[in-house]
C-alpha positions in Angstrom: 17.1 -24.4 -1.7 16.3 -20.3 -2.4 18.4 -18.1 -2.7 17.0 -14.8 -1.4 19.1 -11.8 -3.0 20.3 -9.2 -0.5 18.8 -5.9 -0.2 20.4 -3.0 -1.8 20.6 -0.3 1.3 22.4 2.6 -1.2 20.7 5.4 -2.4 19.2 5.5 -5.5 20.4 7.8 -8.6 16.7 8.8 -8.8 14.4 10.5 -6.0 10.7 10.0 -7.3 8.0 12.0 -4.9 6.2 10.1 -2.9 3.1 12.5 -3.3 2.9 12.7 -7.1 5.2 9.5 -8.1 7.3 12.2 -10.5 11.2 12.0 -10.5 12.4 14.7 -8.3 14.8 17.5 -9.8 18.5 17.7 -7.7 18.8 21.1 -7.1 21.8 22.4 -5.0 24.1 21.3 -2.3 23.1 23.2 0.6 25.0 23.0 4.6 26.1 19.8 3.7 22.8 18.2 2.3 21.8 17.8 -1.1 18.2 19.5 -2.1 15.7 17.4 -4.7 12.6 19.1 -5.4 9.5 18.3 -7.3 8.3 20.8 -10.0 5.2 19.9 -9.7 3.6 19.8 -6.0 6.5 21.4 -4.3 8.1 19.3 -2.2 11.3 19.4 -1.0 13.7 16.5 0.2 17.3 17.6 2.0 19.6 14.3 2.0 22.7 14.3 4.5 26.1 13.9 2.8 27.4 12.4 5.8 24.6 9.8 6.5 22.2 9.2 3.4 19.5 7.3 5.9 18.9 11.3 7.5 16.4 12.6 5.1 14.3 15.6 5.9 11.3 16.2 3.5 9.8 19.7 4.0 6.6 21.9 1.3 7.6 24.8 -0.5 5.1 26.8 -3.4 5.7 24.8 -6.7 7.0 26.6 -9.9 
């Protein structure tokens, strides 16, 4: 028999961007959500510190 290893639901340590692959920056703690942003194209990801499966990802100019 198998053993199939269970899947690890928590979130990761490290946001990469799903547009350029890059690790995301953690930028601020902002009404209750933590901000990551990628330096490179922009984007911006807001994580809920009450529920880490409500993420809202949202473009901003990059630096």
């Amino acid at each position: 028999m198998i053993e199939v290893p269970l899947a690890d639901d928590s979130f990761p340590d490290v946001l990469n961007c799903s547009t350029c692959l890059l690790p995301m920056q953690y930028q601020t703690k902002k009404d209750n959500n933590f901000l990551w942003q990628c330096f490179k194209c922009g984007k911006r990801i807001l994580v809920s510190t009450e529920n880490s499966n409500n993420v809202e990802e949202y473009w901003s100019p990059p630096r």
